[in-house]
C-alpha positions in Angstrom: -15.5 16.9 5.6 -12.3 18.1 7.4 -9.1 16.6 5.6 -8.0 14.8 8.8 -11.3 13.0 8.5 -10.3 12.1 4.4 -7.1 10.6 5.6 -9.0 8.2 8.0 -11.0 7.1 5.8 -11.6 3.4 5.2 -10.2 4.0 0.9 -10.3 1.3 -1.5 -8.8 -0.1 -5.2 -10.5 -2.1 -7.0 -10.1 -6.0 -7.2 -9.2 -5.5 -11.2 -6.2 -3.5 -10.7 -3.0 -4.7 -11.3 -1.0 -6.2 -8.6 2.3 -3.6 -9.7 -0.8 -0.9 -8.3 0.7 2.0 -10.8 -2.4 3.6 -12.4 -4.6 2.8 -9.6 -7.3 4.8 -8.5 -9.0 4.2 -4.7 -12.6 5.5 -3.3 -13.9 6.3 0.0 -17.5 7.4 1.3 -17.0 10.3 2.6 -20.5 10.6 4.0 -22.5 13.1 1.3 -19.7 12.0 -1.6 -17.6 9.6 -2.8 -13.7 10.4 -2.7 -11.4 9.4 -5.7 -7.6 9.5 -5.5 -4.5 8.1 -7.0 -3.6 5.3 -5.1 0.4 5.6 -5.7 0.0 9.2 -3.8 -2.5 9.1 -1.1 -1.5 12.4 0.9 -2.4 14.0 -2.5 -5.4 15.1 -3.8 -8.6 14.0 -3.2 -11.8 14.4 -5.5 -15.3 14.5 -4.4 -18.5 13.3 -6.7 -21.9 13.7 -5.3 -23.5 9.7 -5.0 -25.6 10.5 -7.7 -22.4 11.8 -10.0 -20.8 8.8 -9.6 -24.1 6.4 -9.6 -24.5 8.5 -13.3 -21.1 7.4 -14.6 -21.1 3.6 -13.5 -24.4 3.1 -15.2 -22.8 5.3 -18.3 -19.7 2.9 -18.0 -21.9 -0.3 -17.5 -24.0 0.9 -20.6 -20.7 1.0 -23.2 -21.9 4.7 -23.1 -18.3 6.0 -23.0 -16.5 4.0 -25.3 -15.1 5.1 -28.3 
């Protein structure tokens, strides 16, 4: 996807981060992936997960997988 069409995305922050928004990150669907950036520098960098990436890693997160 061209970056012009990244920066019009429709990007979102979760409803569980803090209001203060200083170790946010936000998402986008960008089509064939899913965009993640740091929401305190949008014309940063933006990384792309394939859907089934990030499908991978919620279930992981959702299953305690990760913790420590």
């Amino acid at each position: 996807m061209p970056v012009k069409d990244v920066k019009r995305s429709a990007w979102r922050k979760s409803s569980h981060s803090s209001q203060e928004g200083d170790t946010c990150i936000e998402l986008a669907d960008l089509d064939a992936s899913v965009g993640f950036r740091d929401s305190t520098d949008p014309e940063g960098p933006v990384l792309r997960f394939s859907r089934p990436a990030v499908a991978s890693l919620v279930s992981r997160i959702k299953a305690s997988e990760l913790d420590r």
